[in-house]
N, CA, C and O of each residue as an XYZ file, in Angstrom:
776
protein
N     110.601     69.356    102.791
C     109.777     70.015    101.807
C     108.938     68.962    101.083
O     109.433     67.962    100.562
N     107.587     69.265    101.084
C     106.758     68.438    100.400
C     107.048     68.368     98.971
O     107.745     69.288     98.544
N     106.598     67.321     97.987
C     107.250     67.273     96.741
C     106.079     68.102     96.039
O     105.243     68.476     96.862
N     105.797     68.504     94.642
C     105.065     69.163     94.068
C     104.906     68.508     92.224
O     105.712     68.504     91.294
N     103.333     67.975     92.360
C     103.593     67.348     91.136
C     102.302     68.235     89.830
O     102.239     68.922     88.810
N     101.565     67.589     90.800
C     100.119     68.668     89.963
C      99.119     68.739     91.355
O      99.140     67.883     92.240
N      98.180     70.034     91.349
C      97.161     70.612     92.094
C      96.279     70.463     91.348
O      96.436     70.299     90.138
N      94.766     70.503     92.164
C      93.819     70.904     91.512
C      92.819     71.417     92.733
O      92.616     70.725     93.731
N      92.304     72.537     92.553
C      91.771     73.166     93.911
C      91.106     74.634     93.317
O      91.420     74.968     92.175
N      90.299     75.390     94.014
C      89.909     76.393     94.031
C      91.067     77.466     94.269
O      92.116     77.329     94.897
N      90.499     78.728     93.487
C      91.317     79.873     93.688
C      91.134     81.068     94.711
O      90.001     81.399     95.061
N      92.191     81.668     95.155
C      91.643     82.769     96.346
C      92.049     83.932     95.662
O      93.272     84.018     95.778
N      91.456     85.143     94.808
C      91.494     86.018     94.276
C      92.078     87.051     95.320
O      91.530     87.183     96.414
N      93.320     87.863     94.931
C      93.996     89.452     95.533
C      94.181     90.068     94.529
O      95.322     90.009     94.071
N      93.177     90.874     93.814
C      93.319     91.661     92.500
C      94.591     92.822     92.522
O      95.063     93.427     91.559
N      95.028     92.923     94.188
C      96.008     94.412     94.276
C      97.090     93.755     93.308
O      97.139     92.596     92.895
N      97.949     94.840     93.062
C      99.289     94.770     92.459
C     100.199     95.212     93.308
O     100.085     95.667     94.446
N     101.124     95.025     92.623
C     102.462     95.069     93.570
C     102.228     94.975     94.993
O     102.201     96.040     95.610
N     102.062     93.943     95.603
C     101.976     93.328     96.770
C     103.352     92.732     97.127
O     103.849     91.722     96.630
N     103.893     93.549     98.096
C     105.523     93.510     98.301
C     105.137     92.426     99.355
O     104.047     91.946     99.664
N     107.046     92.096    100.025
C     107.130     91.127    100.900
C     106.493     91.588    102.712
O     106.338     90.826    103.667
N     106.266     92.990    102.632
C     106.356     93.958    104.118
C     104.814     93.493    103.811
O     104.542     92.617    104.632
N     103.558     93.774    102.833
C     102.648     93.104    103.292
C     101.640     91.782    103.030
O     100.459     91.535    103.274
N     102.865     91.002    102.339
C     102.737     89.543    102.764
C     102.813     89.045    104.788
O     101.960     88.668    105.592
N     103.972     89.265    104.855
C     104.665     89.125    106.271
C     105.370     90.743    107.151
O     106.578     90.943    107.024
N     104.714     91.529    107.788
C     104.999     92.444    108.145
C     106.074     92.637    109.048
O     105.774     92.012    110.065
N     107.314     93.255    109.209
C     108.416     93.173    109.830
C     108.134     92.899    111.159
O     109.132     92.805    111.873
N     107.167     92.758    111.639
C     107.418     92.257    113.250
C     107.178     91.589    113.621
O     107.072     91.484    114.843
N     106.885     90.508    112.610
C     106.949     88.959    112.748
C     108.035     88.453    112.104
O     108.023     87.254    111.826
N     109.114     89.226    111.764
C     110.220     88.320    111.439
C     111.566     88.101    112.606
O     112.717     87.707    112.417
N     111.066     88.410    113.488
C     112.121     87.937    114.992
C     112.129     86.348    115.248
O     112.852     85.767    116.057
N     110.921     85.605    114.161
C     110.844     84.235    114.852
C     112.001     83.575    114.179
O     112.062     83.565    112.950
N     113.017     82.966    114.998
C     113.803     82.156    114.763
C     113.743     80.709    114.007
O     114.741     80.103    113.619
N     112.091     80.166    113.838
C     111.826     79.366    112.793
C     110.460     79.498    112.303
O     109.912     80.564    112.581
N     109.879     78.756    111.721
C     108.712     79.229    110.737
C     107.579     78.677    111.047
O     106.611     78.847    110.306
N     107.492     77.977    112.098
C     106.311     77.370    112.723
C     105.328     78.612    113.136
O     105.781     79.584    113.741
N     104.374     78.542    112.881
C     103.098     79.375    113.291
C     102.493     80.321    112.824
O     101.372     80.722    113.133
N     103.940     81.132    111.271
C     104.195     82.172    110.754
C     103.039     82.366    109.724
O     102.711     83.417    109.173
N     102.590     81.348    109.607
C     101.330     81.290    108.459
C      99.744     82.003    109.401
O      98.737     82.278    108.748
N      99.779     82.158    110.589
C      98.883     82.850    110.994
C      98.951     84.489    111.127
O      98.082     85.237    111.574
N     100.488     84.880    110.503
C     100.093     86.598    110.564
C     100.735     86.778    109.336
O     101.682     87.560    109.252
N     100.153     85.872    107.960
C     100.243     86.503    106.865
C      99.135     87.566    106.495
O      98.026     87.471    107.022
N      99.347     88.331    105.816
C      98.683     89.560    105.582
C      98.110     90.186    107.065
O      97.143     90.943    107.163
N      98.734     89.810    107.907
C      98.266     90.782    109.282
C      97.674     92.091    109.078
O      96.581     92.461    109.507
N      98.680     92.903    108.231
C      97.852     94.356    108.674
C      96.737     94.287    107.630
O      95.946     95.231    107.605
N      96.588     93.318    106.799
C      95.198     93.307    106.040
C      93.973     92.980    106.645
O      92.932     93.632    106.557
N      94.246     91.380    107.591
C      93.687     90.740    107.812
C      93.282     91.474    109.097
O      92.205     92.062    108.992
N      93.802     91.561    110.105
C      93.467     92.726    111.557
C      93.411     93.838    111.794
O      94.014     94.530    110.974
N      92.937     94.361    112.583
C      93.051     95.596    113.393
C      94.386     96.186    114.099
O      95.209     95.325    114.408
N      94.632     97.177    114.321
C      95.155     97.508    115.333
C      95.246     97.078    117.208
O      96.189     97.305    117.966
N      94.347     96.628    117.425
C      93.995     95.734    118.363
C      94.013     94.252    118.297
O      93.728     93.594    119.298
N      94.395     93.585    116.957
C      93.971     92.345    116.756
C      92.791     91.488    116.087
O      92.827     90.314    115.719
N      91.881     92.282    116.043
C      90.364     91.670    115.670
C      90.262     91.466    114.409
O      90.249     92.471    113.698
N      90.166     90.198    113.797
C      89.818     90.131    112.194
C      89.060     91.174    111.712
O      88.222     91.741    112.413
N      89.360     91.559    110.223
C      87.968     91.936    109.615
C      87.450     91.053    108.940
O      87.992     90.323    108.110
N      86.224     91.092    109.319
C      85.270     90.548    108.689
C      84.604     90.190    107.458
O      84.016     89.189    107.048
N      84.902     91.402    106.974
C      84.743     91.595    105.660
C      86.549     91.164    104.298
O      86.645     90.910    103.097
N      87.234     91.265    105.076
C      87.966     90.467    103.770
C      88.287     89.475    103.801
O      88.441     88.790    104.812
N      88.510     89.084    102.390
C      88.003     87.542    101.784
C      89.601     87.070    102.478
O      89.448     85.849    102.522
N      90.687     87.276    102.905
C      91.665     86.425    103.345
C      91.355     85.962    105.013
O      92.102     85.273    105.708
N      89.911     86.611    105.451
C      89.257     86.276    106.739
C      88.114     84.634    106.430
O      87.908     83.619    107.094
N      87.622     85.144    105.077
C      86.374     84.081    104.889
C      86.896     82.448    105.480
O      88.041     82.000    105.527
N      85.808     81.904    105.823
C      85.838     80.147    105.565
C      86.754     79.511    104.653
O      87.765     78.843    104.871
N      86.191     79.857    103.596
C      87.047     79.600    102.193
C      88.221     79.833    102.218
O      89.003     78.932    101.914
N      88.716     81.171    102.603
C      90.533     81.118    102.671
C      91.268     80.376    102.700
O      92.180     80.356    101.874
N      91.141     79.432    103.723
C      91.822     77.982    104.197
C      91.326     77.001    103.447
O      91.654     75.884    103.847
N      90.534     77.030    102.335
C      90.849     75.785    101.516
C      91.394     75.843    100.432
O      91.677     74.862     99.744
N      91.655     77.279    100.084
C      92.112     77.790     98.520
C      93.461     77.441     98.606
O      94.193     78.388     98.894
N      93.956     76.462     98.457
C      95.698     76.455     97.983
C      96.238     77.136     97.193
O      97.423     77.416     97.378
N      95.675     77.533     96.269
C      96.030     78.738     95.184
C      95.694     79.941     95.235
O      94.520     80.250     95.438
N      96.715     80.902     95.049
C      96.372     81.929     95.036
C      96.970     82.586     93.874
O      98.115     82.517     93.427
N      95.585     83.466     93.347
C      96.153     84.442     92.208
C      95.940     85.849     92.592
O      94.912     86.370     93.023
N      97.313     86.470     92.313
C      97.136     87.698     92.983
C      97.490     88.806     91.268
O      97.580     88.589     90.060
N      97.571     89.867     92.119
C      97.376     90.784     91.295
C      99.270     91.221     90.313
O     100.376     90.690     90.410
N      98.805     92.265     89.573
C     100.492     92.089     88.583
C     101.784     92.732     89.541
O     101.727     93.747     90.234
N     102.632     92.069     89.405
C     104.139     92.404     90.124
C     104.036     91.863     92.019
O     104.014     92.624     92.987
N     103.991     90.394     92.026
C     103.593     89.971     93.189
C     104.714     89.035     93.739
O     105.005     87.922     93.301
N     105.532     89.980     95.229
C     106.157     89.692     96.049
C     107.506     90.575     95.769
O     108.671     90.177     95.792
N     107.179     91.444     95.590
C     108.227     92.578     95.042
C     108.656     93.273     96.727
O     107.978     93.015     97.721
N     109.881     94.156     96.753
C     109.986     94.541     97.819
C     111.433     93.913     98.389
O     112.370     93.635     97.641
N     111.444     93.795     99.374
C     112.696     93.485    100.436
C     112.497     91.569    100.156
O     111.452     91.072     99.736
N     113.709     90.801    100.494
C     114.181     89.258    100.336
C     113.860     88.583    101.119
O     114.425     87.492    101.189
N     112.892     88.891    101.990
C     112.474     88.222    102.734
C     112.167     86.811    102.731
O     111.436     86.444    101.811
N     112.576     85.898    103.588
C     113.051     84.885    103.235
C     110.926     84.104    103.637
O     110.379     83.160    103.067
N     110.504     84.767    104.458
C     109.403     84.673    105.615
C     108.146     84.633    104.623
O     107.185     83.872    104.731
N     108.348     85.633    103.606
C     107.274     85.552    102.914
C     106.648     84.502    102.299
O     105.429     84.476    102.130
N     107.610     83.386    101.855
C     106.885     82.531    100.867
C     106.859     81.324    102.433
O     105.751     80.802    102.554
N     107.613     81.005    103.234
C     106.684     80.721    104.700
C     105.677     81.058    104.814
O     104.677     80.393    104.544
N     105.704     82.220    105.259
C     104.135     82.397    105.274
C     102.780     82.262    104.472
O     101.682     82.191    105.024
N     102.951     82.239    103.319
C     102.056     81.564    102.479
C     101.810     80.269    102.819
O     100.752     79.925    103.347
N     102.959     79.303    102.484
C     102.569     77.708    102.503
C     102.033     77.917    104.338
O     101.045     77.214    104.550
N     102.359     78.483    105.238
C     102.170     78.629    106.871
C      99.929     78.423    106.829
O      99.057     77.851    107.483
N     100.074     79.601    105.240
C      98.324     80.257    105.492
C      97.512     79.297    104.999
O      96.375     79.109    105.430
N      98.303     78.310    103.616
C      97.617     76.790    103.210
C      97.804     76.904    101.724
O      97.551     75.942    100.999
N      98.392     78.446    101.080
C      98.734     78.639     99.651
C      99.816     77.156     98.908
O     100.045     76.577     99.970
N     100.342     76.528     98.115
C     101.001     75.697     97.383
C     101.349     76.301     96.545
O     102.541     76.088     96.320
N     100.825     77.143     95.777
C     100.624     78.183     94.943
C     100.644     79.414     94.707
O      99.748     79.963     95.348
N     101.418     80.346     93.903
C     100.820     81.486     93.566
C     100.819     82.017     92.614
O     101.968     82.016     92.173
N      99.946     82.670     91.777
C     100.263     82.609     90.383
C      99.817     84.462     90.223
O      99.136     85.229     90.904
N     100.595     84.592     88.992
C     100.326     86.211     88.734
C     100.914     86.423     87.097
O     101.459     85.498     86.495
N     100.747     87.519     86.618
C     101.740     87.852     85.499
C     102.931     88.264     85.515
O     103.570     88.344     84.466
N     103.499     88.634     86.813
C     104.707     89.053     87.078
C     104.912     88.681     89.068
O     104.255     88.859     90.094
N     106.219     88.102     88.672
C     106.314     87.935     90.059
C     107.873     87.986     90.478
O     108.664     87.241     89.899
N     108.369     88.989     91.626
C     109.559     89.448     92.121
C     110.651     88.383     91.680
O     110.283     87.279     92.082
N     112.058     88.297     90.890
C     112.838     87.329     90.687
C     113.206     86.606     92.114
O     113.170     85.375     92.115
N     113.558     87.287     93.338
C     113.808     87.069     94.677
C     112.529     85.996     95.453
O     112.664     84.822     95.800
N     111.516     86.726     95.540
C     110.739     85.993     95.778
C     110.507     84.913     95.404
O     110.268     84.043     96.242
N     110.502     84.597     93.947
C     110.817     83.787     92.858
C     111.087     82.184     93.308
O     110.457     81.129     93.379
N     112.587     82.758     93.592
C     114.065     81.892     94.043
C     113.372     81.520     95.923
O     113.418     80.387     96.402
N     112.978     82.362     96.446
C     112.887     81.763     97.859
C     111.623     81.030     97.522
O     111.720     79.810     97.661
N     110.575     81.432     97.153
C     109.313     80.518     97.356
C     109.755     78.443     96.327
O     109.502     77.318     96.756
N     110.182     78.710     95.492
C     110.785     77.146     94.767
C     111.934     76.569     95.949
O     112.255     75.381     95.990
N     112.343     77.334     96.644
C     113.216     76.867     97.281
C     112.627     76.136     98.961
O     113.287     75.362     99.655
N     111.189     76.690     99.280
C     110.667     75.976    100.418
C     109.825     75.111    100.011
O     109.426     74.270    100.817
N     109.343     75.110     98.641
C     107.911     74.306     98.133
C     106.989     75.061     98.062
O     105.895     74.496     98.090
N     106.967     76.437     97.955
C     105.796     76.971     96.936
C     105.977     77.436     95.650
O     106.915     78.188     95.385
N     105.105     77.035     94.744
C     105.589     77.203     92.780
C     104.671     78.823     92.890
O     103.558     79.098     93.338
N     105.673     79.594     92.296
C     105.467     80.765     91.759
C     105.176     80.421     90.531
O     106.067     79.763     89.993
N     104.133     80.656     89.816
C     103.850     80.486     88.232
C     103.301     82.137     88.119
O     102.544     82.913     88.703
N     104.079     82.099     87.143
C     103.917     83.456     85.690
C     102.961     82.950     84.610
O     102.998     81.996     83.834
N     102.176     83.840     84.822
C     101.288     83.609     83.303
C     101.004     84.437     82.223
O     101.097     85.599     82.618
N     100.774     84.400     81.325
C     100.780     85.908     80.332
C     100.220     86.335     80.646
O      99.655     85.846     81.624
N      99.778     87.704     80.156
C      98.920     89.065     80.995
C      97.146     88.516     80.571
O      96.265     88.395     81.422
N      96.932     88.215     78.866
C      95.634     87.936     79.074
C      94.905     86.355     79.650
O      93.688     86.265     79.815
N      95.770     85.285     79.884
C      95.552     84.555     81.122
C      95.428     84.566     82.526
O      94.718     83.888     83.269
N      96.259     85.471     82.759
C      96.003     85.881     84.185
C      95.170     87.147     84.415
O      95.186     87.521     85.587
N      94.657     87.677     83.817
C      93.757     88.807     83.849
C      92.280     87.609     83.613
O      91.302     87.890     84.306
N      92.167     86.561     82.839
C      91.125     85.714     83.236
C      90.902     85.110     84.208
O      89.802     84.607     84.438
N      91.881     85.039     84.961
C      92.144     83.933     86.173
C      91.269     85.118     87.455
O      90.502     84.785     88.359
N      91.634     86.188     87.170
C      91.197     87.711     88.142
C      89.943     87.086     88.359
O      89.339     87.070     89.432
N      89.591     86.589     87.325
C      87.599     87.136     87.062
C      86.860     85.918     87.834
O      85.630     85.952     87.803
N      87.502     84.800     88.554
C      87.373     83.431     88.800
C      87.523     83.213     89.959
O      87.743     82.016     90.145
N      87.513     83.807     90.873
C      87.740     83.892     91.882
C      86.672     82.388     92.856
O      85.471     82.191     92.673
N      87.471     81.666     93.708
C      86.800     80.294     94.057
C      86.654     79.224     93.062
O      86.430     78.038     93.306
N      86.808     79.776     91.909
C      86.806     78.526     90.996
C      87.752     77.627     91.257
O      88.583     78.058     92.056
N      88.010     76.148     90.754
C      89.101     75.105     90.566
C      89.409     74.970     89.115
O      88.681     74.908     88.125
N      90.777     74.941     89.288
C      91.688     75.039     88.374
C      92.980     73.429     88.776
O      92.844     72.701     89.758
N      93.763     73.321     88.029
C      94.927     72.451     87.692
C      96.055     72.987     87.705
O      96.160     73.736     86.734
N      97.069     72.968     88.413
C      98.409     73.091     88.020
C      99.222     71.997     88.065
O      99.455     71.343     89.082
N      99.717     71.765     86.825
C     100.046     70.137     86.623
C     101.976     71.236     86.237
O     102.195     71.949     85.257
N     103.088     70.892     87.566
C     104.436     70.880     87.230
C     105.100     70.504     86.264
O     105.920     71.101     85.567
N     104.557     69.060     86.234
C     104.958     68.307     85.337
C     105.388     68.551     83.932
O     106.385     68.275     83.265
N     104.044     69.294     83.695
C     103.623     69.355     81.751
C     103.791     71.037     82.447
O     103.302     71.672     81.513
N     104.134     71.961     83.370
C     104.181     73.403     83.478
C     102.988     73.817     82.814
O     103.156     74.642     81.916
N     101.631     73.378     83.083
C     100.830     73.960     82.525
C      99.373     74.407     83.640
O      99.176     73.706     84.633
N      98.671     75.318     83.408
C      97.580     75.753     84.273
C      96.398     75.540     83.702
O      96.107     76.369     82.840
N      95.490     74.554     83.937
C      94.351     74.112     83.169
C      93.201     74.296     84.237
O      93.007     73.978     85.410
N      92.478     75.031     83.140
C      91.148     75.978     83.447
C      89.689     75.293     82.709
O      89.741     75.333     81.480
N      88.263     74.606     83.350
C      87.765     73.875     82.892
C      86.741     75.536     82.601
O      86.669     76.551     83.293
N      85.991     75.110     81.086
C      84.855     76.564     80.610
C      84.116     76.324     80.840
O      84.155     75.267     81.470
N      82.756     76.898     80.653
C      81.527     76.609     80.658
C      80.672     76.054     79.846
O      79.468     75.922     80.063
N      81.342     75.669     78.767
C      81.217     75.284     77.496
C      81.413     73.799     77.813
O      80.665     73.111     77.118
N      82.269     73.013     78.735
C      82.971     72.278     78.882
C      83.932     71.723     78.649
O      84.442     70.637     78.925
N      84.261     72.959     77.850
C      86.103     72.649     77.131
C      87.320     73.114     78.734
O      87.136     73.638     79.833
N      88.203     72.691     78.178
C      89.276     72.881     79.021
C      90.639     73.444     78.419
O      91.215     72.854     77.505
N      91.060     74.473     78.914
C      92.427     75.488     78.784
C      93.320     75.131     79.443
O      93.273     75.190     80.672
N      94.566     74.580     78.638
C      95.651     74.395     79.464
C      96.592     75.223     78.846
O      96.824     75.099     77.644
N      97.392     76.394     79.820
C      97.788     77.932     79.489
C      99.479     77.101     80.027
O      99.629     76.608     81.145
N     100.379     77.119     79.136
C     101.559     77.397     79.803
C     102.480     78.106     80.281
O     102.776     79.125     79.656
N     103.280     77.746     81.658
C     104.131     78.504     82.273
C     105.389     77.946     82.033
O     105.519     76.805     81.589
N     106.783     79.051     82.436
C     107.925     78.661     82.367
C     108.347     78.557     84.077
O     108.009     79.234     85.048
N     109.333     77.256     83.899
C     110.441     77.367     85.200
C     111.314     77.385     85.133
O     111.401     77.316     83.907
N     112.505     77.439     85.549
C     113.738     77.071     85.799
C     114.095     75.326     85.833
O     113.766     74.466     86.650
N     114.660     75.272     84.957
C     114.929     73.395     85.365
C     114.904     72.771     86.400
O     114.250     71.796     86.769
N     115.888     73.575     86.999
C     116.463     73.281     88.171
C     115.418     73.179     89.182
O     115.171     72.164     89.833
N     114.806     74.334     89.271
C     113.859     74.567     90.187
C     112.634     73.396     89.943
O     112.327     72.704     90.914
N     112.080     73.226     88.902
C     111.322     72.230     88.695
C     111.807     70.755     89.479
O     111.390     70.260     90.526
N     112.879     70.269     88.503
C     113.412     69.187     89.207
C     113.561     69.132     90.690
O     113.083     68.037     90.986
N     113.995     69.763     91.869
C     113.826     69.864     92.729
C     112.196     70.260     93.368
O     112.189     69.763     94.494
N     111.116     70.800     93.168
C     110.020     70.901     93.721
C     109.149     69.933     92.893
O     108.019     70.118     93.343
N     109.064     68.900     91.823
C     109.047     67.783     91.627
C     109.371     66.434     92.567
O     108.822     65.333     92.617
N     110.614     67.063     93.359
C     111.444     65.697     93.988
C     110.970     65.892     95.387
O     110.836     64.969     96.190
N     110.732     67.104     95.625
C     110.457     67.467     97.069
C     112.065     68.125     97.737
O     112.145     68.108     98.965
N     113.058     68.575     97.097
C     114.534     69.130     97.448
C     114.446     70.201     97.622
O     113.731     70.844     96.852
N     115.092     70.834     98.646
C     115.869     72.064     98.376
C     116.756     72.252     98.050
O     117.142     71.199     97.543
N     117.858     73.331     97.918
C     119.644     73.165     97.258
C     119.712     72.209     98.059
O     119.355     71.076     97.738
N     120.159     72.499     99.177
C     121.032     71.379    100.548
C     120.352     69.953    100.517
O     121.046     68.961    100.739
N     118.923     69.833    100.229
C     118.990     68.219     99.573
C     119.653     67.677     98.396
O     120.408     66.708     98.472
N     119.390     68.277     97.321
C     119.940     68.026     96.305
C     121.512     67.992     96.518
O     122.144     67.000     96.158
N     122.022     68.878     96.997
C     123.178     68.921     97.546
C     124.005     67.424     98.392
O     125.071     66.893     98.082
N     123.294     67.153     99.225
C     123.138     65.827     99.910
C     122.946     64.298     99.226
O     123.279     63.116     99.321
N     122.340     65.026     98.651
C     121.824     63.821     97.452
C     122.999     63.057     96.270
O     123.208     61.980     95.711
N     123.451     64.203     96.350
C     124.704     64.120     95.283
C     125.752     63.604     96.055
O     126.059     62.446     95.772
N     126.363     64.126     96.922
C     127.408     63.461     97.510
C     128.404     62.716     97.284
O     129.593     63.016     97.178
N     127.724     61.411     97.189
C     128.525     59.947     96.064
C     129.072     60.485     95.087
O     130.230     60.186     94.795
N     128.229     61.559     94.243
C     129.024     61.779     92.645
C     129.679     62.751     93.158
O     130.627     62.729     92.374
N     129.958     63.744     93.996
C     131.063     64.756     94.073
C     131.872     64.208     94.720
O     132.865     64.928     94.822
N     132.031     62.817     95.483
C     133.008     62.510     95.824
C     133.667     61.695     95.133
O     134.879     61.698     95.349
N     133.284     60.998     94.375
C     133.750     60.070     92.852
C     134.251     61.129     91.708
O     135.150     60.751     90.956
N     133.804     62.199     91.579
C     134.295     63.449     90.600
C     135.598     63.946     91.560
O     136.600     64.064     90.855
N     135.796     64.200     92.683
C     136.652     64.564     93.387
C     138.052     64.071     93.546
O     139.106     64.705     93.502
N     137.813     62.703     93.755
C     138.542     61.204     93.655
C     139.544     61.461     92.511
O     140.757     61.415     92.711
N     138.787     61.842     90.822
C     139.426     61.812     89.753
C     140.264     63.409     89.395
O     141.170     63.546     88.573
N     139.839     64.184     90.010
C     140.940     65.489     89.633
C     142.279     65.449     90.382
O     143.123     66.323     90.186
């Protein structure tokens, strides 16, 4: 897992809401036994046809798609079934990121756990973020904050909450089982003494 310290990149706007895990990653791409390639049939039934053929017309087809590391989607995002595939498939499509005002606790926990930061933002920050679509923005882990440059030339830095834990590990680049690994020495020196 790549480590995660601060971004700064353009945004890829999905104004829908409640965008569950079935159409992030649609159940018939979850037979793959590992996660290599899985980033090419995120949003499938959005992104294709019934036959296969892109559409053309939506923006998770454009040029641009593939450079937006961030994505802000719409309120209650990754809700649905635990799919472990979903937040794969994001980092698979080139996301690092995803940010919303509400986002599934499950989803939550799996996306910090491969290296993508789910950030929550309050409702009238992320209802600004809607309106921005391609813009570049900051997400600095570090300081948990999302900094937005104006037109004015001032700059907004909006904060988010994490989990400690979770921070410290997508900071370090860990998952449990690294961190887990990592420790070792001290659970076996704590072990030693009971």
């Amino acid at each position: 897992m790549r480590a995660f310290d601060k971004l700064s990149g353009p945004i890829l706007v999905l104004e829908q809401e409640n965008i569950d895990t079935d159409q992030i990653i649609p159940a018939r791409f979850l037979t793959a036994t590992d996660f290599d390639g899985i980033g090419e049939h995120a949003f499938a039934d959005w992104r294709f046809d019934t036959r296969g053929k892109p559409y053309p017309d939506h923006v998770l087809n454009s040029e641009r798609a593939r450079d937006c590391p961030i994505l802000v989607a719409g309120h209650n995002f990754g809700c649905g079934s635990s799919r472990e595939h979903a937040p794969h498939a994001l980092l698979g499509f080139g996301f690092r990121v995803v940010i919303s005002s509400q986002i599934a606790d499950i989803f939550r926990n799996n996306s910090q756990n491969v290296g993508l930061l789910p950030v929550v933002l309050e409702k009238e920050h992320h209802a600004r973020l809607l309106r921005r679509d391609g813009e570049e923005i900051t997400v600095d882990l570090e300081h948990c904050t999302v900094s937005v440059h104006e037109a004015d030339g001032s700059v907004n830095a909006w904060p988010f909450d994490i989990d400690p834990f979770a921070r410290h590990c997508l900071l370090r680049g860990l998952d449990r089982l690294d961190f887990l690994l990592k420790a070792d020495k001290a659970i076996t020196t704590y072990e030693a003494r009971i």
